[in-house]
C-alpha positions as CSV (number, residue, x, y, z in Angstrom):
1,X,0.0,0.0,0.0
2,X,0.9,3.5,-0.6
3,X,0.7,5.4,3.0
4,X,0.9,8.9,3.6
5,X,2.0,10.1,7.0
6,X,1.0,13.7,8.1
7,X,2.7,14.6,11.0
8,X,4.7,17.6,12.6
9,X,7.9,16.1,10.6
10,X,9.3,19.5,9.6
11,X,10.5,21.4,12.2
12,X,14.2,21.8,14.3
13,X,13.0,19.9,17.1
14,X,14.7,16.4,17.5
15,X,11.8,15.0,19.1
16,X,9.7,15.4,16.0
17,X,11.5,14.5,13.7
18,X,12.1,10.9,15.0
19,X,8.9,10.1,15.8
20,X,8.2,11.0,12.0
21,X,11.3,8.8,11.2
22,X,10.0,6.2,13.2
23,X,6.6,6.1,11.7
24,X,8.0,6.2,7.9
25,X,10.3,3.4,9.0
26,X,8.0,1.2,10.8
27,X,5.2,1.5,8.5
28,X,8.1,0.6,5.3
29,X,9.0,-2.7,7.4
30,X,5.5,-3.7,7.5
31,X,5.8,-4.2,3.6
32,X,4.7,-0.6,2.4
33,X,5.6,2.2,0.6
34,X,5.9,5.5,3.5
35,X,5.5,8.9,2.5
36,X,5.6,11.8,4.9
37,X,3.3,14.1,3.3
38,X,5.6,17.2,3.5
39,X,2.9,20.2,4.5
40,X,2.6,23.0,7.2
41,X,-0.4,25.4,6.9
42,X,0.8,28.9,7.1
43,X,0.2,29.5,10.8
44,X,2.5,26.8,11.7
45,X,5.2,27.5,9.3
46,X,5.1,31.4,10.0
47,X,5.2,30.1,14.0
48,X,8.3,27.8,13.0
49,X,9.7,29.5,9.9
50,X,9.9,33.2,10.5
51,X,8.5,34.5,13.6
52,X,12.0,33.2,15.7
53,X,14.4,35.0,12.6
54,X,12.4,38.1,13.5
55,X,12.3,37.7,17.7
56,X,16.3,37.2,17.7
57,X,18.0,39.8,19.3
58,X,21.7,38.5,20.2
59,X,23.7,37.9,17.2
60,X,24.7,34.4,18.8
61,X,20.6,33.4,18.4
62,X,21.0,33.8,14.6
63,X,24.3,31.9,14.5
64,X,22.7,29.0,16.6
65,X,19.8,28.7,14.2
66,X,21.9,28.6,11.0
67,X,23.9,25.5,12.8
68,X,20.9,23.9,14.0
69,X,19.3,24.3,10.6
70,X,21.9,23.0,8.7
71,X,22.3,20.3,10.8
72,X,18.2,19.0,10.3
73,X,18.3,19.9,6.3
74,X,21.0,17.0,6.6
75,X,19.3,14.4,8.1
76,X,16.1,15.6,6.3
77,X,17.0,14.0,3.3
78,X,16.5,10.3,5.1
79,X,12.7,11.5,4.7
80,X,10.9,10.2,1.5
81,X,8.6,13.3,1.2
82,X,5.9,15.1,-1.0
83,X,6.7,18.8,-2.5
84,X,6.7,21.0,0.4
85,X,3.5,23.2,0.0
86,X,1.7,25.4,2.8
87,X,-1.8,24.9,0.2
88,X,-4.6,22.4,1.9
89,X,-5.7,22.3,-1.5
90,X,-2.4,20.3,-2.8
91,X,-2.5,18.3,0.0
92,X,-6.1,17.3,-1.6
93,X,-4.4,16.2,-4.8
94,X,-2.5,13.8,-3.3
95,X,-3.7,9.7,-3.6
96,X,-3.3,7.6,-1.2
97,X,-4.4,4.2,-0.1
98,X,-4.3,5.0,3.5
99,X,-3.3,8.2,5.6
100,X,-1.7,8.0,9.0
101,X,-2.3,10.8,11.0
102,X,0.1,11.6,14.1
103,X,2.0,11.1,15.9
104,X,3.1,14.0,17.8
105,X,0.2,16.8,19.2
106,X,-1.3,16.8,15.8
107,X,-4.8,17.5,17.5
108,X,-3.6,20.6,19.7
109,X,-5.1,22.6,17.8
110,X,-4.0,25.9,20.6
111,X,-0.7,25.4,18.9
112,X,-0.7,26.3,15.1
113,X,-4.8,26.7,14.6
114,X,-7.6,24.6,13.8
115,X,-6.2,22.6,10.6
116,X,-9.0,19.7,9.4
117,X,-6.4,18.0,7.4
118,X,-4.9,16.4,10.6
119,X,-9.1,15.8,11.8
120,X,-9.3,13.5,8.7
121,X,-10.1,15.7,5.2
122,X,-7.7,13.6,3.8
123,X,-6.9,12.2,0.3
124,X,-6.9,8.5,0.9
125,X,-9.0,5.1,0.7
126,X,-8.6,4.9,4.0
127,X,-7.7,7.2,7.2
128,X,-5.9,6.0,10.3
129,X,-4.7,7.5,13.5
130,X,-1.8,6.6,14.9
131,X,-0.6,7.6,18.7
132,X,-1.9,11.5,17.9
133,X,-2.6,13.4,20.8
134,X,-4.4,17.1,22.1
135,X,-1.4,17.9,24.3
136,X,-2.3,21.0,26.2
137,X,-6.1,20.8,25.1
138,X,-7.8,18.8,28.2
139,X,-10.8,16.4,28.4
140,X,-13.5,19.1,29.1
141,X,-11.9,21.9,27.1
142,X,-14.7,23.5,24.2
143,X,-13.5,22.3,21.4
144,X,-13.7,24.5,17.5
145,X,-16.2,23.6,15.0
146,X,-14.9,20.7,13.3
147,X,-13.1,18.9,15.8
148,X,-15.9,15.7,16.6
149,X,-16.9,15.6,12.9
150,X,-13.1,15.2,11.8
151,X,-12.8,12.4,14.8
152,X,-15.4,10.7,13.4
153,X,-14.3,10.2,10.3
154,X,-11.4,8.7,10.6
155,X,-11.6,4.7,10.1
156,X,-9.5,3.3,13.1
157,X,-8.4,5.4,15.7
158,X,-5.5,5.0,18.3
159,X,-4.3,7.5,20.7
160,X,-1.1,8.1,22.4
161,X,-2.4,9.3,25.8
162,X,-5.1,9.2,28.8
163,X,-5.8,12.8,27.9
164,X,-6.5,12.3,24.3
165,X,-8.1,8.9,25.2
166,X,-11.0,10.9,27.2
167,X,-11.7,13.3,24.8
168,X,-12.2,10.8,21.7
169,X,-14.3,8.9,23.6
170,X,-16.5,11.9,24.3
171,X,-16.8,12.5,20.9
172,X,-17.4,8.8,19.3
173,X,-18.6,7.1,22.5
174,X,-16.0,4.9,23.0
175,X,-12.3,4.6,24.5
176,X,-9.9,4.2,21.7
177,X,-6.5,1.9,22.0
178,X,-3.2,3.3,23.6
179,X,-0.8,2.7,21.3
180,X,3.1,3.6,21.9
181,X,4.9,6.6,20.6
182,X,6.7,5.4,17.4
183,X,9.9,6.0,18.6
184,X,9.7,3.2,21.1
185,X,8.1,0.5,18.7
186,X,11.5,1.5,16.1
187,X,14.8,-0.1,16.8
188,X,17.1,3.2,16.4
189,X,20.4,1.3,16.3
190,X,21.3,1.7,12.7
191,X,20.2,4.8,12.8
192,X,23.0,5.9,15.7
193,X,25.8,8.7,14.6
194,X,28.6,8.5,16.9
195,X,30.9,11.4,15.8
196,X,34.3,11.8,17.1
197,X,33.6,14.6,19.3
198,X,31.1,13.0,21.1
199,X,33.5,10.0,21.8
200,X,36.1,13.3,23.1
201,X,33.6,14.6,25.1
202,X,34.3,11.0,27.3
203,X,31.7,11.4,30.3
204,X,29.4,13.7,30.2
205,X,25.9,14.7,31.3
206,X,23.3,15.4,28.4
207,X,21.2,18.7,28.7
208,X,17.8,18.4,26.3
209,X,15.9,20.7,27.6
210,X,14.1,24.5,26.8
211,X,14.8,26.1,30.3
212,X,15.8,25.7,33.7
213,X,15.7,27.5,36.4
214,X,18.1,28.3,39.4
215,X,17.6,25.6,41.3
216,X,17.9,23.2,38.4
217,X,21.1,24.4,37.3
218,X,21.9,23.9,41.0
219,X,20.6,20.5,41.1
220,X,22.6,19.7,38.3
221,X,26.1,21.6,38.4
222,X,26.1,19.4,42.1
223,X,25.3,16.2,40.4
224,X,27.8,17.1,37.8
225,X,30.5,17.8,40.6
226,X,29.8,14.9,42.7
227,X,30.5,12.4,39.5
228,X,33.3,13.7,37.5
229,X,30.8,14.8,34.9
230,X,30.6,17.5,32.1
231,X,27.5,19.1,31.5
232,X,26.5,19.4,27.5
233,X,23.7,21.3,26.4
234,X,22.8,20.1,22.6
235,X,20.3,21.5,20.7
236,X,19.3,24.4,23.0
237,X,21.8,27.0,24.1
238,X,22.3,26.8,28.0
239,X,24.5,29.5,29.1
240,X,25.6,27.5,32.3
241,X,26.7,24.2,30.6
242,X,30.6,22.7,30.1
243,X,29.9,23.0,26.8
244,X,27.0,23.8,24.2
245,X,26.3,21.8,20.6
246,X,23.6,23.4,18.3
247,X,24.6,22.1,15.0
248,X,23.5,18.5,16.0
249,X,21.3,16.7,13.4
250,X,18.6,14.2,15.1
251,X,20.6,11.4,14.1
252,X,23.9,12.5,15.9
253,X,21.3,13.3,18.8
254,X,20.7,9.8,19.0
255,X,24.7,9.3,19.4
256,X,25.0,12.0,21.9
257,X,22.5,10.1,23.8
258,X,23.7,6.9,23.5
259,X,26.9,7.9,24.9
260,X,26.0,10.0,27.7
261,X,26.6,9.1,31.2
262,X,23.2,11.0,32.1
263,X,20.4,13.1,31.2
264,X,18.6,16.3,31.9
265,X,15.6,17.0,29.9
266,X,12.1,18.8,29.9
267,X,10.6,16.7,27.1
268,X,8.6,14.1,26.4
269,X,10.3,12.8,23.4
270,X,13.8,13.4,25.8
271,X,12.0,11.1,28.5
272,X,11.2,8.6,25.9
273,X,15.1,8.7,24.5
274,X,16.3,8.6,28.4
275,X,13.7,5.3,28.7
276,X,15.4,4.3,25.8
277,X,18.4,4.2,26.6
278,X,18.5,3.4,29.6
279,X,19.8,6.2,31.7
280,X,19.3,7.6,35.1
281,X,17.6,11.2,34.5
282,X,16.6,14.6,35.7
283,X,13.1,15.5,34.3
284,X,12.3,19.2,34.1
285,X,8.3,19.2,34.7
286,X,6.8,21.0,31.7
287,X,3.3,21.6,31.8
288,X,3.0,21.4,28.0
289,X,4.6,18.4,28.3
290,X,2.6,16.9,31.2
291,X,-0.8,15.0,29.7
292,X,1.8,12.6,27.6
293,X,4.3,12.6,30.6
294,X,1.9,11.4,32.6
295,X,0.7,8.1,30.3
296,X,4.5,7.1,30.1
297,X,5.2,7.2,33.4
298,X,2.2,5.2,34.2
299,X,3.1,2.6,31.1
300,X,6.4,2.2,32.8
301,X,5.7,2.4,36.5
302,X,6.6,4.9,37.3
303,X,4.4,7.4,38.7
304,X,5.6,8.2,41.8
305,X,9.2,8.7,40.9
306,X,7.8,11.9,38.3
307,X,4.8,13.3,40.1
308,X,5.3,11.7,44.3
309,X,7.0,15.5,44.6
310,X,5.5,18.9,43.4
311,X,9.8,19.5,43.0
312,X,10.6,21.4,40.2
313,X,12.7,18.4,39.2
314,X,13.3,15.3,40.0
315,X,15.5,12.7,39.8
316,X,14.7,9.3,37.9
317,X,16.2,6.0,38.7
318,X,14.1,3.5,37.3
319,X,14.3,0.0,37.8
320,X,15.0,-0.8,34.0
321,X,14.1,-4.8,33.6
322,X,11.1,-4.0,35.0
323,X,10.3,-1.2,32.6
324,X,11.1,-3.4,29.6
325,X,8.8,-5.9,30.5
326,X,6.1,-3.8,30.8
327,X,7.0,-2.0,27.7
328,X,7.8,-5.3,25.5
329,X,4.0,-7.0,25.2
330,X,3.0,-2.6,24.4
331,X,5.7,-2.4,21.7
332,X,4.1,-5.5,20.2
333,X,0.6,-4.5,20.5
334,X,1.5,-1.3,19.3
335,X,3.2,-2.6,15.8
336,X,0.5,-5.4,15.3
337,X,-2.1,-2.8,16.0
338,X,-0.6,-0.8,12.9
339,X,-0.2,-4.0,10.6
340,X,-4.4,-4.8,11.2
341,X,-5.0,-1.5,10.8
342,X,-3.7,-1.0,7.5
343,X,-4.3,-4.8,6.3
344,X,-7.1,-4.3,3.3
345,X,-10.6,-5.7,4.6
346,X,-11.8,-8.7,2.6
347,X,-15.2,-8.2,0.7
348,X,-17.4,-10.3,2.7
């Protein structure tokens, strides 16, 4: 089958682009051919495109967002892709067999508007959700015009969180399937970029994360002290680190993680990577973040250890063959829920 997968692929946020990665990749080892239908309406790509050129003040903002960008147009080209177009309407000219919708917060429509390509006015035989989620929007929230009818017209639906799992079922009566984020249901391993200068860097502590406060920086130049540990900010400038990568594509991410002696992130997508992994963490609570936090803690057990404390931060140690086993029978469930889903139904 030909499958189109419309997703927040596009933008220079590491997070996103793997799970975009992971979808295309996933969906290509089930036997078919993945194409990441390469849109942004013009809200989103003014929000992502422009708006940060024109917010920079500090000459050393511009020169980290040339790196950065450089550094994602790279890896970008792993991506089998549509023309780029802003245009709903070209979007409509597209065929498809099936469309997969998410996964990322595709339905948060507080982010870049109301868009009812991603609530199902697709171009395809048939229109699947995979792992999408409202993010910030909560169970209980007024939702625009649009929103339930879109729901409801997508064939099969799966979800990614609680959250989003509470609102769907408002609108079609039902609790949908919690599937797992794509990045956890794709082995990454030959996918890994382990440059020279992260093996230099030897051990070091790996900041992912948008802001943190005093007390965090605290929390984490004392960690850093107590273990012989650098601290490296990639991706985001943090003035207070050891040392600071912005020109780091999402594959070389992967390497940065894979080699770090421990995290700090305020992500969920740098939670899921730190899961991955396999590494003791700091999590940064992020209430944009927190709806989806919340699900993978409780899929992994781990509740207490993100949300016991109202801390700021806290740290994670989780217990990591007992994680695995509770994520091994999802990461099946979650890949043969995709296969059935797209698998053609037989005229009766």
């Amino acid at each position: 089958m030909k499958v189109g997968i419309l997703t927040f692929h596009e933008g220079l946020n590491h997070g996103a682009f793997l799970q975009a990665y992971a979808t295309m990749r996933v969906l290509e080892n089930l036997g078919h051919e993945a194409v990441i239908i390469n849109y942004k309406n013009s809200k989103h790509w003014w929000d992502e495109d422009v708006r940060p050129w024109l917010a920079y003040r500090r000459p050393i903002r511009f020169v980290d967002r040339f790196k950065k960008q450089a550094a994602f147009h790279r890896d970008q080209k792993l991506f089998n892709q549509t023309r780029f177009t802003k245009q709903p309407e070209e979007v409509q000219k597209l065929d498809f067999d099936a469309v997969v919708v998410g996964s990322d917060v595709v339905w948060n429509y507080k982010v870049f508007g109301f868009d009812d390509l991603f609530f199902g006015n697709l171009p395809a035989k048939k229109k699947i959700s995979y792992a999408p989620s409202f993010g910030w929007v909560n169970h209980g929230d007024a939702h625009p015009e649009g929103v339930a009818e879109g729901i409801r017209s997508f064939d099969v639906i799966s979800v990614r969180d609680e959250n989003t799992q509470k609102i769907v079922e408002s609108i079609i009566g039902e609790p949908p399937p919690i599937v797992l984020d794509p990045t956890l249901i794709h082995d990454f391993t030959d996918d890994e970029v382990v440059t020279s200068r992260i093996k230099q860097l030897d051990r070091y502590i790996m900041v992912y994360a948008y802001v943190a406060d005093p007390d965090v920086i605290t929390m984490v130049r004392n960690y850093a002290d107590e273990h012989g540990l650098k601290v490296v900010s990639v991706g985001y400038r943090q003035f207070w680190c050891d040392r600071v990568f912005m020109d780091v594509g999402p594959m070389e991410w992967l390497g940065f993680y894979k080699n770090a002696s421990f995290v700090v992130t305020s992500t969920f997508h740098g939670t899921i990577f730190s899961l991955k992994y396999e590494k003791e963490f700091i999590y940064i609570k992020n209430e944009k973040a927190h709806n989806r936090v919340v699900s993978l803690a409780d899929i992994c057990g781990l509740h207490d250890a993100f949300f016991k404390t109202n801390e700021k931060a806290v740290l994670i140690r989780p217990d990591y063959v007992d994680v695995n086993q509770r994520l091994s029978p999802l990461i099946q469930f979650s890949r043969q829920w995709l296969n059935t889903a797209l698998t053609p139904e037989l005229d009766g």
